[in-house]
PyMOL Python script that loads the backbone (N, CA, C, O; Angstrom):
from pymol import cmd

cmd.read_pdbstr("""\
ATOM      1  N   UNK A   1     -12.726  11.370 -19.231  1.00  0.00           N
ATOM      2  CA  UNK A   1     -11.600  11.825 -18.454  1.00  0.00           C
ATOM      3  C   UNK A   1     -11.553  11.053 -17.139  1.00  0.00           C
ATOM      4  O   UNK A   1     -12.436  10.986 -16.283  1.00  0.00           O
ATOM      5  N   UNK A   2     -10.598  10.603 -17.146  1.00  0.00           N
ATOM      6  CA  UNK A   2     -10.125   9.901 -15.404  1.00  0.00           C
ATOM      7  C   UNK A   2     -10.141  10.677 -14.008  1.00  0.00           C
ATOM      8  O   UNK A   2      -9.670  11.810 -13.913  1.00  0.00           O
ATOM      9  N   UNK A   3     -10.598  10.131 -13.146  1.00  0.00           N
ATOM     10  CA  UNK A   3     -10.752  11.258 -12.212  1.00  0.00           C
ATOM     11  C   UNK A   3      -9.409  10.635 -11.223  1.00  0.00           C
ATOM     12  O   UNK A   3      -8.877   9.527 -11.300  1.00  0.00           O
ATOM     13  N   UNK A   4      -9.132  11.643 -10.399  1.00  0.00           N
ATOM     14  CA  UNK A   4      -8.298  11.340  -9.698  1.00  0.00           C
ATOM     15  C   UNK A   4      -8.045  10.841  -8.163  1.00  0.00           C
ATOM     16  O   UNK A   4      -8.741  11.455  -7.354  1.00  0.00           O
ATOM     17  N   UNK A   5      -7.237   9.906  -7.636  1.00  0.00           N
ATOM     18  CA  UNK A   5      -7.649   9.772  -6.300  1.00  0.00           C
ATOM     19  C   UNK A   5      -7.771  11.008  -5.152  1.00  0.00           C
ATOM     20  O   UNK A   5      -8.430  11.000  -4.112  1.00  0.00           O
ATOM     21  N   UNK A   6      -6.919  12.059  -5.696  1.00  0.00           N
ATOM     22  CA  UNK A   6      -6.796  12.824  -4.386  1.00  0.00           C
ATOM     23  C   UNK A   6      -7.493  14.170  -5.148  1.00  0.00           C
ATOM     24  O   UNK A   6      -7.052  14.933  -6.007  1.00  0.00           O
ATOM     25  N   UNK A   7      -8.680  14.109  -4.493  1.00  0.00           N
ATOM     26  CA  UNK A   7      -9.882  14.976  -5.141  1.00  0.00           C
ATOM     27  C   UNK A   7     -10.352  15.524  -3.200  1.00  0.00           C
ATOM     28  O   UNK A   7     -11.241  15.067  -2.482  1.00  0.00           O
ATOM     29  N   UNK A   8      -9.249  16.703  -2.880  1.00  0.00           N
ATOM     30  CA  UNK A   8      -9.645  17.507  -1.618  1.00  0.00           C
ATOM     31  C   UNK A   8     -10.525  18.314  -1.599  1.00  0.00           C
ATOM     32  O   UNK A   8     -10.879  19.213  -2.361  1.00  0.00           O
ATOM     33  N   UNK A   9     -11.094  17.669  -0.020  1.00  0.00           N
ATOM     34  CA  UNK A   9     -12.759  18.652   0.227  1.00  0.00           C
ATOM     35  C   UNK A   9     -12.638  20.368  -0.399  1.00  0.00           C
ATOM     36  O   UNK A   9     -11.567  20.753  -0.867  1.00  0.00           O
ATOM     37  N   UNK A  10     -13.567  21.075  -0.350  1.00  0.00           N
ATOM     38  CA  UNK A  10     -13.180  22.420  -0.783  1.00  0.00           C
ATOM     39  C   UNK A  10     -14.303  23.034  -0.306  1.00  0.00           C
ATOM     40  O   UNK A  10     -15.297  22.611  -0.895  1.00  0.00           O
ATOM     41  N   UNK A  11     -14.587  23.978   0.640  1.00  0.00           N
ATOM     42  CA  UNK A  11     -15.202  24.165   1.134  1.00  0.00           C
ATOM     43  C   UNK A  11     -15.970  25.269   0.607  1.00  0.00           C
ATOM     44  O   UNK A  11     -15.274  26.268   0.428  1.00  0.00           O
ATOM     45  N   UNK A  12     -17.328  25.417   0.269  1.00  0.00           N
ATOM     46  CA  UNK A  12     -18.035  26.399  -0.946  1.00  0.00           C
ATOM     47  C   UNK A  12     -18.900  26.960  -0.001  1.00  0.00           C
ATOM     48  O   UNK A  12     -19.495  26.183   0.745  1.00  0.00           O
ATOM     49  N   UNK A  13     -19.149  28.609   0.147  1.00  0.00           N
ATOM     50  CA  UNK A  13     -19.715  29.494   1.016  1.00  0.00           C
ATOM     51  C   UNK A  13     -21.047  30.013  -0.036  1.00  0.00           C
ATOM     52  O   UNK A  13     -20.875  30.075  -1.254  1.00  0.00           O
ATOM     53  N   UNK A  14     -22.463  30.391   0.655  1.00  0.00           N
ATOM     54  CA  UNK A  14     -22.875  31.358  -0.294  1.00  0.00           C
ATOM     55  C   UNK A  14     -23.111  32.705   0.433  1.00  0.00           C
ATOM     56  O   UNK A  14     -22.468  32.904   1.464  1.00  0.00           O
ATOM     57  N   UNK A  15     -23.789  33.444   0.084  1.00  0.00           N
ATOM     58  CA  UNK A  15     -23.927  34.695  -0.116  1.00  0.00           C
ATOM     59  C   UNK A  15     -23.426  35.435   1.565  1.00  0.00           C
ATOM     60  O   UNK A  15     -22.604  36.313   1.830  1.00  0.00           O
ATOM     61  N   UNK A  16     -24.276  34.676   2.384  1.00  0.00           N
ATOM     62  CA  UNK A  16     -24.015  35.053   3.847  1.00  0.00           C
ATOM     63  C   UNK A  16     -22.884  34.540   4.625  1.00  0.00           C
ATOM     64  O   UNK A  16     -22.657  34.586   5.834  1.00  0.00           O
ATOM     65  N   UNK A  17     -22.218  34.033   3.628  1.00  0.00           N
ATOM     66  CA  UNK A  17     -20.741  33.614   4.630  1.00  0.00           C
ATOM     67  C   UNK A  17     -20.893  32.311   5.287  1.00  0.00           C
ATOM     68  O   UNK A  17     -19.967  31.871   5.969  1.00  0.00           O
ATOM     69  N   UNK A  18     -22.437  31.392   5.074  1.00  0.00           N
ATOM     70  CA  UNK A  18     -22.824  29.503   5.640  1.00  0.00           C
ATOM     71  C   UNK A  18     -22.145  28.900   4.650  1.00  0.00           C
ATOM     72  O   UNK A  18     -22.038  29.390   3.525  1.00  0.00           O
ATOM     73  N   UNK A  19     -21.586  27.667   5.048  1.00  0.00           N
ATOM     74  CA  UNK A  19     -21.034  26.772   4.469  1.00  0.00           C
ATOM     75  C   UNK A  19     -22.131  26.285   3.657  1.00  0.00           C
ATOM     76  O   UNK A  19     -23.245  26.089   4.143  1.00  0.00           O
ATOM     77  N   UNK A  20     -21.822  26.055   2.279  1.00  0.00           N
ATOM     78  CA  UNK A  20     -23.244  25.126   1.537  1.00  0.00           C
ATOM     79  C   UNK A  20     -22.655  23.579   1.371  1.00  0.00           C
ATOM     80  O   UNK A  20     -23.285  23.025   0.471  1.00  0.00           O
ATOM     81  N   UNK A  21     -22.055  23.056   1.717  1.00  0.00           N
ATOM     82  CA  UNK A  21     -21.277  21.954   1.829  1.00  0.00           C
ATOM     83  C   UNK A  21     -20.645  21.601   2.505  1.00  0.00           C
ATOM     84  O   UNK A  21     -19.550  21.215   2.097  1.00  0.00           O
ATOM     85  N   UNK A  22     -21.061  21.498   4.424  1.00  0.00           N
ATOM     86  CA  UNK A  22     -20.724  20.657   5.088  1.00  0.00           C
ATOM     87  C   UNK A  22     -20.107  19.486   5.400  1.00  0.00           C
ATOM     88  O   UNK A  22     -20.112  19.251   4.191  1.00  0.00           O
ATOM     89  N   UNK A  23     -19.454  18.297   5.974  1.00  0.00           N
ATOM     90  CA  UNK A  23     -19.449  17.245   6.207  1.00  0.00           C
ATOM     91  C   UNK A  23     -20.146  17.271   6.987  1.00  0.00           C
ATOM     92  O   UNK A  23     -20.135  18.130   7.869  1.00  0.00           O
ATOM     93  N   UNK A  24     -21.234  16.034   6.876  1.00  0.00           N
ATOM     94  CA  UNK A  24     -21.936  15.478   8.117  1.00  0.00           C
ATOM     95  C   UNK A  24     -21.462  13.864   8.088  1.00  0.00           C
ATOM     96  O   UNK A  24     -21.606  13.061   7.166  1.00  0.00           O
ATOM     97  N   UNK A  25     -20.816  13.650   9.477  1.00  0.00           N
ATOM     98  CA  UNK A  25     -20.710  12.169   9.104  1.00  0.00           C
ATOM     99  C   UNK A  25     -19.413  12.263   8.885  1.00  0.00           C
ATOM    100  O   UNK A  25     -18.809  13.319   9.073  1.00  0.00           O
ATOM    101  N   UNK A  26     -18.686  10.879   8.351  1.00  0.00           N
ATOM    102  CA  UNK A  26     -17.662  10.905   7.463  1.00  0.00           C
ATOM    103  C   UNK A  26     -17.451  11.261   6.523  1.00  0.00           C
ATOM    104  O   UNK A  26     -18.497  11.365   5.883  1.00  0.00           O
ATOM    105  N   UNK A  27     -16.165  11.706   5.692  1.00  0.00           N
ATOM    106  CA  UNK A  27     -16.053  11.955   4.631  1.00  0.00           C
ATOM    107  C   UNK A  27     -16.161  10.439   3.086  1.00  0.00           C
ATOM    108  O   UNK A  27     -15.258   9.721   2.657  1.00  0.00           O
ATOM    109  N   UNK A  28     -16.886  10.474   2.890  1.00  0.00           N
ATOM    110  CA  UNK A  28     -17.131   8.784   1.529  1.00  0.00           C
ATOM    111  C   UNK A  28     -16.282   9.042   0.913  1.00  0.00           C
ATOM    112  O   UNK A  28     -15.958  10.213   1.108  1.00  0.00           O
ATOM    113  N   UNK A  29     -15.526   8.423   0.023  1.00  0.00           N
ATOM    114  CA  UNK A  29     -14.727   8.563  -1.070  1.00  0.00           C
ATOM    115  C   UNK A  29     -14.949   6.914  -1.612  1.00  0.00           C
ATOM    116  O   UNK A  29     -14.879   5.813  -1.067  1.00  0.00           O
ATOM    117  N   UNK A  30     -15.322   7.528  -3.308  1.00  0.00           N
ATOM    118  CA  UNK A  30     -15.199   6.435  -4.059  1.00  0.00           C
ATOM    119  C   UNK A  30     -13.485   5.327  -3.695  1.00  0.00           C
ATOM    120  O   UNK A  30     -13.439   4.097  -3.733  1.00  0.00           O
ATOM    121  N   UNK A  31     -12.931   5.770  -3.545  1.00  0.00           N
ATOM    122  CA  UNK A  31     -11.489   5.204  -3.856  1.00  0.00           C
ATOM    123  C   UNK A  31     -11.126   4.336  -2.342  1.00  0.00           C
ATOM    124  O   UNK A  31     -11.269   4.726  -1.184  1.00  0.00           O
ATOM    125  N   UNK A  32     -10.678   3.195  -2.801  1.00  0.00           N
ATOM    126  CA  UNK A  32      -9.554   2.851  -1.365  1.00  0.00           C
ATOM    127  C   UNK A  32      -9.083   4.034  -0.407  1.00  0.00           C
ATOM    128  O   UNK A  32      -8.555   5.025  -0.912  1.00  0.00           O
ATOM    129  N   UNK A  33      -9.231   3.960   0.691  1.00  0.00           N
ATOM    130  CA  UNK A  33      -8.119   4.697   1.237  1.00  0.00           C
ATOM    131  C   UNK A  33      -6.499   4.358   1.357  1.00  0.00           C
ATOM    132  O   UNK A  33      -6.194   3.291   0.825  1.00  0.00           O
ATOM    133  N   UNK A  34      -5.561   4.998   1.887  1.00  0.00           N
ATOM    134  CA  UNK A  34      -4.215   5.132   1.871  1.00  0.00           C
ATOM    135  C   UNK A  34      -3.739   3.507   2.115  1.00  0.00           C
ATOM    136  O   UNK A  34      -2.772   3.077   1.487  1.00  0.00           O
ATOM    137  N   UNK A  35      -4.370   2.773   2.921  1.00  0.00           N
ATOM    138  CA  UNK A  35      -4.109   1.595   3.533  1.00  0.00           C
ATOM    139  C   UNK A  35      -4.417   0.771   3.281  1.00  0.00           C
ATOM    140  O   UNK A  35      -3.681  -0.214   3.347  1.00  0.00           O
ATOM    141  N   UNK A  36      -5.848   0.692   2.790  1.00  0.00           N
ATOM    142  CA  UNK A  36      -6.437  -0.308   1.354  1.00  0.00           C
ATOM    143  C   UNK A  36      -5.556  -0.508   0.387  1.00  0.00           C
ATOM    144  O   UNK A  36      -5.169  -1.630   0.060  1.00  0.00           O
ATOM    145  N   UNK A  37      -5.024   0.982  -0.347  1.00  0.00           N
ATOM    146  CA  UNK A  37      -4.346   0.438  -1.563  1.00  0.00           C
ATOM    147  C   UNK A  37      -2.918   0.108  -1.014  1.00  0.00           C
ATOM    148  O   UNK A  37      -2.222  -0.321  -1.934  1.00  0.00           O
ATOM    149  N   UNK A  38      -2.343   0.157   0.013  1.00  0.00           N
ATOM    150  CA  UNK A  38      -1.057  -0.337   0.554  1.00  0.00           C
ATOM    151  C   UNK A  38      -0.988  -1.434   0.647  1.00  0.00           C
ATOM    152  O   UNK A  38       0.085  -1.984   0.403  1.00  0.00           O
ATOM    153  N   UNK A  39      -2.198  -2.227   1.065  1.00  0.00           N
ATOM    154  CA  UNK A  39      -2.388  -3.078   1.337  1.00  0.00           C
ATOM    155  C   UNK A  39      -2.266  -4.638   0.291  1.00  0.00           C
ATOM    156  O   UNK A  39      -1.910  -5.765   0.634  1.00  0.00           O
ATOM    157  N   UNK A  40      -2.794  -4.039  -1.275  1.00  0.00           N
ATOM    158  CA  UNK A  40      -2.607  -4.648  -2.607  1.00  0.00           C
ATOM    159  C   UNK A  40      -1.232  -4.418  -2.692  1.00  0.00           C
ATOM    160  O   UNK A  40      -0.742  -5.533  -2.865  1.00  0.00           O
ATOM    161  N   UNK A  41      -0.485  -3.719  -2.670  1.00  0.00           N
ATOM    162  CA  UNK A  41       0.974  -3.772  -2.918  1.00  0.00           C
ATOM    163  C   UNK A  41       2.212  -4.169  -2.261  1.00  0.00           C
ATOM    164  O   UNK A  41       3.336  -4.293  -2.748  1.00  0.00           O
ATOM    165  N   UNK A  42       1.678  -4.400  -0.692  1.00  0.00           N
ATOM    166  CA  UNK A  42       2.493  -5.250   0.338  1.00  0.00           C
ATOM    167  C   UNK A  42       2.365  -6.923   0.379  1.00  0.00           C
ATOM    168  O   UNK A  42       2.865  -7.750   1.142  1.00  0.00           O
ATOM    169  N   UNK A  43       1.364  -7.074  -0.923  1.00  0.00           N
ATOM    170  CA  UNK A  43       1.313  -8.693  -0.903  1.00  0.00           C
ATOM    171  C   UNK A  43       2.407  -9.544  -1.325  1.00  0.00           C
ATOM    172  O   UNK A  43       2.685 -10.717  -1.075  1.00  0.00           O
ATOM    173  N   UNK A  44       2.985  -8.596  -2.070  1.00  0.00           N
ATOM    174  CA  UNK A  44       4.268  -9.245  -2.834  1.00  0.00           C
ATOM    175  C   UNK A  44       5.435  -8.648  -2.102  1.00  0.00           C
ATOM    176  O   UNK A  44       6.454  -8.766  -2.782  1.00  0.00           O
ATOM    177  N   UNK A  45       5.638  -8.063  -0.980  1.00  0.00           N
ATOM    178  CA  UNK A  45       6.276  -7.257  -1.138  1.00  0.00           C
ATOM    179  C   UNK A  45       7.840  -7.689  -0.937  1.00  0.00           C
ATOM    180  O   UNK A  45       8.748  -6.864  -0.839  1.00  0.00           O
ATOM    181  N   UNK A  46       8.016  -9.072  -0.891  1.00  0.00           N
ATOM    182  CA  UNK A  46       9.110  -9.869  -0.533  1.00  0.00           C
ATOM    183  C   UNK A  46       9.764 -10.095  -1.687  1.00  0.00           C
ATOM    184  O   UNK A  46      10.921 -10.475  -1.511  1.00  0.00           O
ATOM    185  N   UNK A  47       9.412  -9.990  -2.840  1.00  0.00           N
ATOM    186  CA  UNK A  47       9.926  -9.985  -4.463  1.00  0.00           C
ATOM    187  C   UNK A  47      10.180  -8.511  -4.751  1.00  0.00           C
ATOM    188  O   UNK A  47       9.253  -7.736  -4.985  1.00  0.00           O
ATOM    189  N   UNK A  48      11.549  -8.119  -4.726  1.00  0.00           N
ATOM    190  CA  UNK A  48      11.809  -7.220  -5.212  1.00  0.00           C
ATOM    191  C   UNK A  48      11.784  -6.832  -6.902  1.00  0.00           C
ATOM    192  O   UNK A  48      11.381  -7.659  -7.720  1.00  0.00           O
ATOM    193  N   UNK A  49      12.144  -5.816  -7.201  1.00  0.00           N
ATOM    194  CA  UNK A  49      12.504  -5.128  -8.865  1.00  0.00           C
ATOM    195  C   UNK A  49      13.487  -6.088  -9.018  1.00  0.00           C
ATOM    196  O   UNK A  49      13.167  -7.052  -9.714  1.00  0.00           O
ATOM    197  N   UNK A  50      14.696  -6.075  -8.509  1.00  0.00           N
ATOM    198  CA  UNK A  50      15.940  -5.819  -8.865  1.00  0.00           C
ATOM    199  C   UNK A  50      15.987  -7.715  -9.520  1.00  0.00           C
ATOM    200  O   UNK A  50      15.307  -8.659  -9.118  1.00  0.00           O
ATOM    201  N   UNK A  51      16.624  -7.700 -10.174  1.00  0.00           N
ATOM    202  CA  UNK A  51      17.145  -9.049 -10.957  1.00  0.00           C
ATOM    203  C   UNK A  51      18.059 -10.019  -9.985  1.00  0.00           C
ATOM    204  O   UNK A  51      17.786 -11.129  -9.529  1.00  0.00           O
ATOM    205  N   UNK A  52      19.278  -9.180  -9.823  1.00  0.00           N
ATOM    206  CA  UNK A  52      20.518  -9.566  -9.219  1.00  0.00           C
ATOM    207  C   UNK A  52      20.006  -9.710  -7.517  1.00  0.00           C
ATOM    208  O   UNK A  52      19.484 -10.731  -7.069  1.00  0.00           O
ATOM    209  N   UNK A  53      20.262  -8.553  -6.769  1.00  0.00           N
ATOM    210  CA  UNK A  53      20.332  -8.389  -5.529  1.00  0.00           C
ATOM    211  C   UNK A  53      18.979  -7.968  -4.890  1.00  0.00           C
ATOM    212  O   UNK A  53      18.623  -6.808  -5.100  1.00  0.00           O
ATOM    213  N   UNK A  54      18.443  -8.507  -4.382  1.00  0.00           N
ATOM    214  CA  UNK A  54      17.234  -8.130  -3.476  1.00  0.00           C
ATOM    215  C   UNK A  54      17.028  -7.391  -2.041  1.00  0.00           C
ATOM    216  O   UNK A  54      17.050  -7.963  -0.952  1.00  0.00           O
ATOM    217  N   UNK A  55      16.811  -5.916  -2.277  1.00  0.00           N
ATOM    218  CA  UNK A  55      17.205  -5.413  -1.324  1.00  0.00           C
ATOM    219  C   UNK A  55      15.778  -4.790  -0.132  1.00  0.00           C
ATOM    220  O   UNK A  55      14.944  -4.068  -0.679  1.00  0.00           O
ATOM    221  N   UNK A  56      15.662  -4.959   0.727  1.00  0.00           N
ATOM    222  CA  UNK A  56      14.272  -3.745   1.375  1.00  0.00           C
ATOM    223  C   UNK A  56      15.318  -2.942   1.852  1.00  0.00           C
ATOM    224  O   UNK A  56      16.478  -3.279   2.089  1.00  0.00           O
ATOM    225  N   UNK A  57      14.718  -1.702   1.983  1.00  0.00           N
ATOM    226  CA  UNK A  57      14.933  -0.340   2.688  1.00  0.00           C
ATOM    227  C   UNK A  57      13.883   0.074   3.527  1.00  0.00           C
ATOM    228  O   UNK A  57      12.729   0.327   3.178  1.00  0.00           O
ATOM    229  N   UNK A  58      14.422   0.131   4.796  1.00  0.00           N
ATOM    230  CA  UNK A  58      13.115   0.243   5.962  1.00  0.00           C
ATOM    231  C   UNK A  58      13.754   1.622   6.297  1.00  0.00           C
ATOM    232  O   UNK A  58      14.751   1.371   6.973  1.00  0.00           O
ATOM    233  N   UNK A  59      13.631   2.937   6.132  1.00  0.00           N
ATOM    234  CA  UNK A  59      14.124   3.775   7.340  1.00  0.00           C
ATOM    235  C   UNK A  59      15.637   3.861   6.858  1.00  0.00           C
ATOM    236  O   UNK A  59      15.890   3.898   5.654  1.00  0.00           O
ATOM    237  N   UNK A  60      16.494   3.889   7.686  1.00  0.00           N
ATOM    238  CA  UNK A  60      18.030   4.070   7.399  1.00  0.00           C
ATOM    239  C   UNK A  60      18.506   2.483   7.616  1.00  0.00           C
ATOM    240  O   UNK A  60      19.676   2.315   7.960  1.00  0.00           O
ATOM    241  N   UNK A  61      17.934   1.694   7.491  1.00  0.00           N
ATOM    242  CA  UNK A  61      18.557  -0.035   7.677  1.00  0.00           C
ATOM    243  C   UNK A  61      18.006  -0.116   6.097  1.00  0.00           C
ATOM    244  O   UNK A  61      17.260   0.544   5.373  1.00  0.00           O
ATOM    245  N   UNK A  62      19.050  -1.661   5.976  1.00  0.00           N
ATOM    246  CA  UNK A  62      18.969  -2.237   4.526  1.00  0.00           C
ATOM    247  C   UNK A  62      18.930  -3.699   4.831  1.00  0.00           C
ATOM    248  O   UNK A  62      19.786  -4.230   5.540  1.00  0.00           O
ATOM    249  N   UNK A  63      18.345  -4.079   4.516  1.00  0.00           N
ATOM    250  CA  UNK A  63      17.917  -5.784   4.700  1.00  0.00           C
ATOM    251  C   UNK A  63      18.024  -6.777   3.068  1.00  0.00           C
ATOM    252  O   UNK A  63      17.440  -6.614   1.996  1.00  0.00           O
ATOM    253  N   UNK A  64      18.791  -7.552   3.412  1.00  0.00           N
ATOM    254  CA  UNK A  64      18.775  -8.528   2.211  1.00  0.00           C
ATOM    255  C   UNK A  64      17.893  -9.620   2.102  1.00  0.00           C
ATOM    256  O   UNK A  64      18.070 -10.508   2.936  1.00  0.00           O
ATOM    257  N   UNK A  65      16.997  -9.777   1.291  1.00  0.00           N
ATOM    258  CA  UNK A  65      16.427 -10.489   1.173  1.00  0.00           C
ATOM    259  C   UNK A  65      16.350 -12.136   0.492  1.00  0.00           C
ATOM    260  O   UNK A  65      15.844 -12.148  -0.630  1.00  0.00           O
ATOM    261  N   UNK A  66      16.751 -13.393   0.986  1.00  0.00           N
ATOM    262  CA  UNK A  66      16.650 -14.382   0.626  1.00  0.00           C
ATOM    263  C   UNK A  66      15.366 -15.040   0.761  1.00  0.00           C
ATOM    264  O   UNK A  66      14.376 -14.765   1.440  1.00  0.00           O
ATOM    265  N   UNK A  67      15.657 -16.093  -0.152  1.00  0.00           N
ATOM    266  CA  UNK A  67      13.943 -17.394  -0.583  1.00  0.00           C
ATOM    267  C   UNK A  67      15.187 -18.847   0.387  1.00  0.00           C
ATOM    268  O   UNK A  67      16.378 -19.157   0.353  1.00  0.00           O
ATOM    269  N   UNK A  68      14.402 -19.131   0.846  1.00  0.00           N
ATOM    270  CA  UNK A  68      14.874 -20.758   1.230  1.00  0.00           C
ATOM    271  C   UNK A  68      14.219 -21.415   1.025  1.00  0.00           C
ATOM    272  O   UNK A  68      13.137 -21.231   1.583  1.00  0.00           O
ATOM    273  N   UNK A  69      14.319 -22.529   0.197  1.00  0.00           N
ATOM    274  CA  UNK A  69      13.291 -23.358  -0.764  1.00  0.00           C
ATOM    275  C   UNK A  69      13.500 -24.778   0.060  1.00  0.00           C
ATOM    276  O   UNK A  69      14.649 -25.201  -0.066  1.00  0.00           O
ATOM    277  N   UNK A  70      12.422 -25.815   1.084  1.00  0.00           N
ATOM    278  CA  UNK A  70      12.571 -26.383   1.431  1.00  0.00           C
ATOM    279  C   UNK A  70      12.079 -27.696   0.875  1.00  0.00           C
ATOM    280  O   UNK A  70      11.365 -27.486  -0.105  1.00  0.00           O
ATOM    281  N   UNK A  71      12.206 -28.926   1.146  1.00  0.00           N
ATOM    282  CA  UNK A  71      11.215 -29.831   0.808  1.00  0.00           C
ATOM    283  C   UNK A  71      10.808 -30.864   2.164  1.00  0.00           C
ATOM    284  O   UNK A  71      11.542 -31.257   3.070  1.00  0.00           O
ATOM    285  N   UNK A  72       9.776 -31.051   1.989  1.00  0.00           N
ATOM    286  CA  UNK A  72       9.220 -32.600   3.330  1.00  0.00           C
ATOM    287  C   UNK A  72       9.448 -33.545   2.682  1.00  0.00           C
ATOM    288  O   UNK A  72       9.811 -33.664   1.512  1.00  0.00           O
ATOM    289  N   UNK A  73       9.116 -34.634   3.873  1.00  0.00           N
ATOM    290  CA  UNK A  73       9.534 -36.213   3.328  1.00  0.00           C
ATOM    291  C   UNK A  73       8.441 -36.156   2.273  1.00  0.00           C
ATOM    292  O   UNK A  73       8.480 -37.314   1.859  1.00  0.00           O
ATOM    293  N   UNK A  74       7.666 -35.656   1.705  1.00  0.00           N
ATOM    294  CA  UNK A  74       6.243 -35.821   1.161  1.00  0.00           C
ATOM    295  C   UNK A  74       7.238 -35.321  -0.457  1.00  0.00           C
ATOM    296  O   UNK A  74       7.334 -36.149  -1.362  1.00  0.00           O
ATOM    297  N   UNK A  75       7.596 -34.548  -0.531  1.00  0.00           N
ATOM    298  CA  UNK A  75       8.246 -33.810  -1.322  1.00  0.00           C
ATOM    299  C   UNK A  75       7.540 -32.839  -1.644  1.00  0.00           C
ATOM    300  O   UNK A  75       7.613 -32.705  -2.866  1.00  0.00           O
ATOM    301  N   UNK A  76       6.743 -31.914  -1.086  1.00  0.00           N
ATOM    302  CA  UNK A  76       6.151 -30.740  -1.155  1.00  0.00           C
ATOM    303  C   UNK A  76       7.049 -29.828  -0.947  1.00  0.00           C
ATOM    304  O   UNK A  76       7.941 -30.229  -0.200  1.00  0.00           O
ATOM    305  N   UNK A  77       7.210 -28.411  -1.428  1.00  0.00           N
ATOM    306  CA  UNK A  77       7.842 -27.451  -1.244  1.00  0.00           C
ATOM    307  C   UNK A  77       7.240 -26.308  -0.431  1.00  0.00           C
ATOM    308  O   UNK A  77       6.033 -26.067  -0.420  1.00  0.00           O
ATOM    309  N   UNK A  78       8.417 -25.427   0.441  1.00  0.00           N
ATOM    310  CA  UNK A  78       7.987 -24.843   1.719  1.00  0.00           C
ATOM    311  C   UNK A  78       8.903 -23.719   1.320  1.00  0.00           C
ATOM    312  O   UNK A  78      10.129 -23.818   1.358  1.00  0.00           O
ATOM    313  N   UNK A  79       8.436 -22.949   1.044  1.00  0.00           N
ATOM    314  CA  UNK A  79       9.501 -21.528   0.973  1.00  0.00           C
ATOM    315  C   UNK A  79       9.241 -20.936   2.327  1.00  0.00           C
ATOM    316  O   UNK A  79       8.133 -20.842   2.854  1.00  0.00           O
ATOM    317  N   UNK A  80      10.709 -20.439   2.970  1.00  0.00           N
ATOM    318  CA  UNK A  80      11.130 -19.640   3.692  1.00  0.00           C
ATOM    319  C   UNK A  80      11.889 -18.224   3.434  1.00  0.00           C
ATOM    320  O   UNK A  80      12.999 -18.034   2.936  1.00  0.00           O
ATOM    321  N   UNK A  81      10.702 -17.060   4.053  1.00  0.00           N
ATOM    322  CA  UNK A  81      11.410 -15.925   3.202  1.00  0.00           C
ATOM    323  C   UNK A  81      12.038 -15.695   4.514  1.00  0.00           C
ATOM    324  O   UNK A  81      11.613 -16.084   5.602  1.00  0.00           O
ATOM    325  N   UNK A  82      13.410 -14.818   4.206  1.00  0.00           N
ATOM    326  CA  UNK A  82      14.443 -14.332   5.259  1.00  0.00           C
ATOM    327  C   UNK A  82      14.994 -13.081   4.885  1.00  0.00           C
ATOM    328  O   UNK A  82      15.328 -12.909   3.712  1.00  0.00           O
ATOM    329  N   UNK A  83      15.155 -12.026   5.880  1.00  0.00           N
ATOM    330  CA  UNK A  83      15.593 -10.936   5.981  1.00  0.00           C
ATOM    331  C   UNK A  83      17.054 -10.769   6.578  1.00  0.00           C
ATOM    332  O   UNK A  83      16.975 -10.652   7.801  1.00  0.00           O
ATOM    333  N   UNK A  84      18.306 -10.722   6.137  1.00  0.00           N
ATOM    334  CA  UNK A  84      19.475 -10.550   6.690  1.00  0.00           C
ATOM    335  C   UNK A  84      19.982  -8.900   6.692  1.00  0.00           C
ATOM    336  O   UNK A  84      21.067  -8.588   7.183  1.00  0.00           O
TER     337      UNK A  84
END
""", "prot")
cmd.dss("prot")
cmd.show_as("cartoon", "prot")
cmd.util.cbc("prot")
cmd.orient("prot")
């Protein structure tokens, strides 16, 4: 069985009402945190889903997203990503 990322502390008492499971320290978690795994998914994040129209949504703004494909005298290629 797969375990899951969001596996919350739970705090277990015994008989006299002491915590038997403290945090001392930080809390460890096997898993990335929130920003780790954000972090794998903001690499691309300039390639949208969409086929046709490439859109970000920040908040209540909408930004279009273009590639500007350049070349040097060398003839190497230089992409320029742009947000309109």
């Amino acid at each position: 069985m797969e375990r899951s990322l969001n596996i919350p502390y739970k705090k277990e008492y015994d008989k006299n009402g002491n915590v038997k499971n403290p945090i001392i320290g930080s809390y460890i978690s096997e898993f990335d945190n929130r920003k780790k795994r954000r972090e794998k998914d903001q690499k691309s994040r300039f390639y949208g889903e969409s086929k046709n129209y490439h859109l970000t949504v920040h908040g209540r703004f909408k930004y279009k997203r273009i590639k500007q494909i350049e070349k040097d005298k060398f003839g190497n290629k230089k992409i320029i990503e742009h947000y309109n």
